[in-house]
C-alpha positions, 0 to 999 in steps of 0.5 A: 511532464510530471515529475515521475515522467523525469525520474524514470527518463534519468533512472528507469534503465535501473527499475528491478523488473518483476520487484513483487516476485522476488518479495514474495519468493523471500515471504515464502523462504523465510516461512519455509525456513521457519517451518523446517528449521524452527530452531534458527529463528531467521526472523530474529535476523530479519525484523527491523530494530533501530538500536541494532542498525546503529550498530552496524546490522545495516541490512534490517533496513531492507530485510523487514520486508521478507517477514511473512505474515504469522499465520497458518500454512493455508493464509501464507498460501492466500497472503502470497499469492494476493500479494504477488497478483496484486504487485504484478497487476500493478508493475503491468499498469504502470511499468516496472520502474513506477511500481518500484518508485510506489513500493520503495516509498512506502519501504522509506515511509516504514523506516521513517516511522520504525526509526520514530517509534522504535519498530517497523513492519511490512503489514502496512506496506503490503496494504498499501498496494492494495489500496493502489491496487484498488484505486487502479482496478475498482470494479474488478471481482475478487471471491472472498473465501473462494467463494463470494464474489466482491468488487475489490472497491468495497474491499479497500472501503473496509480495509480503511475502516480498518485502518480508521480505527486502528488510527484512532483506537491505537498508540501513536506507533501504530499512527506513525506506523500508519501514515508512514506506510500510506505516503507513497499511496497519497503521493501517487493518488493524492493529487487525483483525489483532490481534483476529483473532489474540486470537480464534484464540488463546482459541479454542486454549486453549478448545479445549485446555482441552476436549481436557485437560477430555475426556481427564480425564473419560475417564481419571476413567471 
């Protein structure tokens, strides 16, 4: 029994069902409120700031994650519904209680790394997903543009080209900001990468010794 089959025997009962929706549903009226009302700045209220939390502002530790990406109308649209097809494909996979353990992680990762480096967002975060969305389902097709089908594995390769550089050419509150928003993807596939990689490993040096092993044989004829 892993120490997630304990976790979810003591507080499944208490998992948010559907998680990803009611993030989303918040992205979409934050845009929205930004539309109708420029002038009420919700976001203002919203984004996470350590020096107002010690004041008192305790909800920025949670509300950061309702901030939709500053783009135009059409990518919100895109942004959103991504996000809620990949945190519901996910919840599905696992159940309710396992993706919230995976995204509240990732949420404890940012504040760690906002409360470190003095700013927080849900950038990373919501990348995060994608990543354990394609470690899940890597052969499945997404159409890039709407147009041009692509396996969601070649996707998260160039997204972590993307963070590669981002890590090595940005400060260290971006690399902060990076390995925070990554914890729960390594906690959760950590170990899996690292028996797959133990694995492929014996299996060269067996096959190296077979080779070495045949090779003898055909020299010792």
């Amino acid at each position: 029994m892993t120490w997630l089959d304990k976790l979810e025997r003591k507080w499944g009962r208490h998992a948010i069902p559907n998680l990803m929706m009611t993030v989303v549903m918040g992205m979409a009226l934050v845009f929205a409120c930004n539309l109708l009302f420029p002038r009420a700045n919700l976001i203002s209220y919203l984004y996470f700031s350590p020096g107002l939390i010690m004041r008192g502002q305790i909800w920025r530790l949670f509300t950061f994650i309702f901030i939709p990406p500053n783009s135009s109308l059409l990518w919100i649209v895109f942004s959103l519904y991504l996000y809620y097809f990949i945190g519901t494909s996910l919840e599905r996979e696992w159940g309710s209680f396992r993706f919230n353990v995976y995204y509240l992680l990732g949420m404890l990762g940012s504040i760690i790394a906002g409360f470190i480096t003095g700013a927080a967002t849900n950038s990373f975060l919501n990348l995060s997903l994608f990543f354990a969305f394609a470690a899940v389902y890597p052969d499945m097709q997404l159409l890039l543009f709407f147009i041009i089908p692509i396996k969601i594995k070649y996707l998260a390769i160039f997204d972590a080209v993307l963070y590669l550089y981002s890590f090595m050419m940005g400060g260290w509150t971006v690399r902060a900001a990076i390995i925070a928003s990554l914890i729960n993807f390594f906690i959760f596939f950590g170990p899996n990468v690292i028996n797959r990689f133990r694995s492929n490993l014996r299996y060269r040096q067996q096959r190296q010794a077979w080779q070495q092993n045949a090779r003898n044989n055909r020299n010792g004829w």
